[in-house]
C-alpha positions, 0 to 999 in steps of 0.5 A: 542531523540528517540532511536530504539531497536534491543532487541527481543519483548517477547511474555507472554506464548506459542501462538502457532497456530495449523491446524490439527494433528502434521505431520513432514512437514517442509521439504516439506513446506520450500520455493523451489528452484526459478528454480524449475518449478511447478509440471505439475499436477498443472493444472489439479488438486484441490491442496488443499493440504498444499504439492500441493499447494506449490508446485505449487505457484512457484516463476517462475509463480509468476515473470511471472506475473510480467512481463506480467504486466511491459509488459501492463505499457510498451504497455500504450500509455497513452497521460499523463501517458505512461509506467504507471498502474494507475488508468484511464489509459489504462495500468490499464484497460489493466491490469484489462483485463489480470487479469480478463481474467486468473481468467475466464479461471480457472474457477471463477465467475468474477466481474467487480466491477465499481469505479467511481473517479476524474481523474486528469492530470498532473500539471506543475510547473516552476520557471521563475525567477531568473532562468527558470527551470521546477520542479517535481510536481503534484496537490494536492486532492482537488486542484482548476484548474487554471493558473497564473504566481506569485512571490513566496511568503515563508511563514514561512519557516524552512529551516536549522537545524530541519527544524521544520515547522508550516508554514502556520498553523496560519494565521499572517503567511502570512504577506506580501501577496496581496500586489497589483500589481501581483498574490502571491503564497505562498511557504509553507512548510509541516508540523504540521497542516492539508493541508487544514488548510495552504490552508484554510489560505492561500486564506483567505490572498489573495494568488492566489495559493500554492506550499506545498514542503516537509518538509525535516527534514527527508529522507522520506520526502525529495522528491515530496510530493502531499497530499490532502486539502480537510479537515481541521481536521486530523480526517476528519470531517471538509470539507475543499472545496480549491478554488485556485490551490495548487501543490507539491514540493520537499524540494529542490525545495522548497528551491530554490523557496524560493530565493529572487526575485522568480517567478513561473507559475503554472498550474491545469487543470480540472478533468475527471470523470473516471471508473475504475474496481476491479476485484473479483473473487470468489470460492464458498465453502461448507459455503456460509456465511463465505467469506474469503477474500484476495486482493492486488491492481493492479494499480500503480502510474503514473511514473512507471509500480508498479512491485513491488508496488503492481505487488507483491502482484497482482502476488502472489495472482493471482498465488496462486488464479489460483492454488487452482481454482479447489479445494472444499474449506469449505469456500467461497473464494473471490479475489479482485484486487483492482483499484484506491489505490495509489490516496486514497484507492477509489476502496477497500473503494466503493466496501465495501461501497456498501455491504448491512450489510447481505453481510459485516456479511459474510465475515469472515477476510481479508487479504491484501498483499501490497509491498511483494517483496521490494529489500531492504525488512524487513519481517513485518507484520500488528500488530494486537496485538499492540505489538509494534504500540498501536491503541491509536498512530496509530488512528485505531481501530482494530477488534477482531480476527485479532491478530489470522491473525497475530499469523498465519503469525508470526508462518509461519515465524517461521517455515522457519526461517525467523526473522520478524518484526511488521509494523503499522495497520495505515490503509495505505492499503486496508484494511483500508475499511474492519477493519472501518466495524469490519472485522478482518484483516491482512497482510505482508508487506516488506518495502516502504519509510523508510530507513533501519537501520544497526540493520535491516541490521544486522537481514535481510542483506541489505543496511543501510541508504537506503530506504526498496524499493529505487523505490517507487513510481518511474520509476524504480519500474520495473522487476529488483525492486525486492528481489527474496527471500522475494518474494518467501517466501511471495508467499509460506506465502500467498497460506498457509494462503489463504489455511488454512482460506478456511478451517477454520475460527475458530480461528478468528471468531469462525466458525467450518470449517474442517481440510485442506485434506492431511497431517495436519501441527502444526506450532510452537509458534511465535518466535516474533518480533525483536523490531527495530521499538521499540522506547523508550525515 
């Protein structure tokens, strides 16, 4: 059994990362009080000062537009997906408009970035027998419209101890199926091989539909769970093309869907081709050919209004955007908000797709702010240097120059004293797109699904044994979602990070830039992980 440490990771010599000449500046870059409003200079000034801009990022604007994003999710009037920003729906073309919109008023050059997707509607699941009751679920990427009702098939399923699952990965798994007389669907459960693989399967025996429930042999994997079947292989080379409805469920429901005599009605309807936006926004600089690029996504996923999930990253970034508008920046600086990332990453991955080769050379890094603000939170940031997530587990490749984006956050946290952690560069962001190009990236992040452990709550205080973000992905992901503190800290991480590459971009891709005017801040060594995510056994 796997056992986490809480032993600090240590760093092999000083990796201290310096902007400028040593000036004693803590005091004023330290987060400011959340009731200290923003200078009333900030509108009308470059704040492309360390002092200024911070100064200006508040956490009063930055919550500000939180709200006027709950706002738009509760003004959707959406048929299939009320109170929600995601993609296809009114609240994200609504949010697009707000976003667009302030950009425009402080100056910048503002694109609307056309992603093109499959939108689907919601997907019903009911049992009807022993008894009728309807279940939480959605379609699966991939899945085939249709509408039957069947008896309820278990296919190799684990329901007690473990609950270690290879259900519906071999194909004398599903013994029992297409006896005649009745349409089969077979219950599977989540586990070991590919979606596509156990649907693959599955049709192949005869089933005239599928329900894949959660596996259940962790907290994470308890509840709803939709994934994608449209491949065989967990590489993504082998296309898989599904011809039957497939839908998810819970574990729960899964268990009770898996009682003698069980039948359901399911039903998938067609996809709608639907066009969605990214917004980017771009402040030309001195250097017209190194782009410094930052992005957050702006839309939620269909049960709730996303504040925190991603309308923390999404204001952040917007504040930090509309306070350094006026400002003559070394580099070009780009913002993108990007649409359609909560069903697979689709707006970041068309935007980057559709730039020439000349246009991806120029941009010098990315920067990605997804989740900053979690009630529950860990401080993490993406480990480009390996230290405690080696590539060769998480399956990514990561560009040379990101360790110095990494170097920079973790001597930011240093500076005010806040302890961090590293989290997976396992391309869960959108800034998956940018590192297959070669482009160096980074980015913090403050927790989702996992449960917070008692070393986490010893190190960042908290609640043990309850997820980073208790509402992920739910209803309740609204105003009141938040941790004020990491909020405020990673809005003031972020305008400084933003600041510092406009400049220069020396240490992560070699180009000269200048100092960043004002006085000059040399950051300390980073103080390094604190490693309870370090497993060993």
């Amino acid at each position: 059994m796997r056992q986490h440490s809480t032993r600090p990771t240590a760093r092999t010599g000083p990796r201290a990362v310096t902007v400028g000449t040593a000036v004693g500046l803590l005091a004023a870059l330290l987060p400011v009080s959340g009731a200290q409003a923003a200078d009333p200079r900030c509108a009308d000034r470059g704040n492309d000062t360390y002092e200024e801009l911070l100064d200006c990022v508040t956490l009063a604007g930055v919550r500000a537009h939180q709200l006027e994003l709950q706002e738009i999710a509760e003004d959707s009037t959406d048929p299939h997906y009320p109170g929600s920003r995601a993609a296809g729906t009114d609240g994200h073309a609504d949010s697009v408009d707000h976003v667009a919109e302030l950009l425009e008023e402080a100056g910048y050059e503002v694109t609307l970035d056309p992603v093109e997707f499959d939108f689907m509607f919601p997907a019903v699941l009911r049992q009807v027998t022993p008894a009728e009751s309807d279940l939480e679920t959605g379609a699966f990427t991939g899945s085939e419209p249709g509408e039957l009702t069947g008896r309820l098939v278990p296919v190799d399923v684990n329901l007690t101890g473990d609950r270690a699952s290879t259900s519906g990965c071999e194909a004398e798994d599903f013994t029992g199926l297409d006896l005649g007389g009745t349409s089969d669907i077979a219950l599977i459960q989540r586990g070991t091989c590919t979606f596509g693989l156990k649907v693959q399967n599955a049709q192949t025996a005869g089933a005239e539909a599928v329900i894949v429930f959660n596996q259940g042999n962790t907290p994470e994997r308890e509840g709803v769970f939709v994934g994608d079947v449209t491949f065989l292989d967990l590489e993504q080379t082998i296309p898989f093309d599904a011809a039957i409805p497939v839908v998810g469920a819970s574990f729960a429901d899964g268990e009770a869907l898996s009682a003698p005599g069980s039948t359901a009605f399911v039903r998938v309807l067609p996809t709608e081709r639907r066009t969605d936006h990214n917004v980017v926004a771009e402040l030309p600089g001195t250097n017209a050919d190194n782009v410094v690029m930052a992005g957050a996504h702006l839309d939620s996923v269909t049960d709730g209004p996303g504040i925190n999930d991603d309308g923390s990253g999404t204001a952040a970034l917007l504040e930090t955007a509309l306070m350094i508008a006026r400002s003559e920046p070394q580099n070009t600086v780009r913002f993108a908000f990007w649409a359609a990332e909560e069903i697979g990453l689709l707006g970041s991955a068309d935007y980057v797709g559709g730039l020439s080769q000349a246009d991806l050379d120029r941009i010098a890094l990315y920067l990605n702010f997804d989740m900053v603000g979690s009630p529950n939170h860990v401080s993490m940031i993406y480990d480009a240097d390996e230290t405690t997530f080696p590539s060769a587990d998480t399956g990514v490749t990561i560009p040379p120059g990101s360790a110095a984006i990494e170097d920079l956050f973790e001597s930011w946290y240093t500076l005010v004293g806040e302890p961090y952690d590293d989290k997976a560069f396992d391309g869960r962001s959108d800034y998956q797109a940018f590192i297959d190009r070669g482009i160096p990236a980074g980015g913090v992040f403050t927790g989702a699904e996992r449960v917070k452990t008692d070393a986490q709550v010893a190190i960042w205080g908290g609640t043990a044994g309850q997820q980073f973000d208790p509402c992920y992905h739910l209803a309740c992901d609204t105003a009141e979602n938040v941790n004020e503190d990491a909020l405020e800290r990673n809005s003031d991480l972020i305008a400084f990070a933003v600041l510092t590459y406009a400049f220069s971009t020396e240490s992560v891709n070699g180009v000269a830039g200048s100092a960043v005017p004002g006085p000059a801040v040399e950051l300390p060594a980073p103080e390094g992980p604190r490693g309870t995510f370090v497993t060993t056994g």
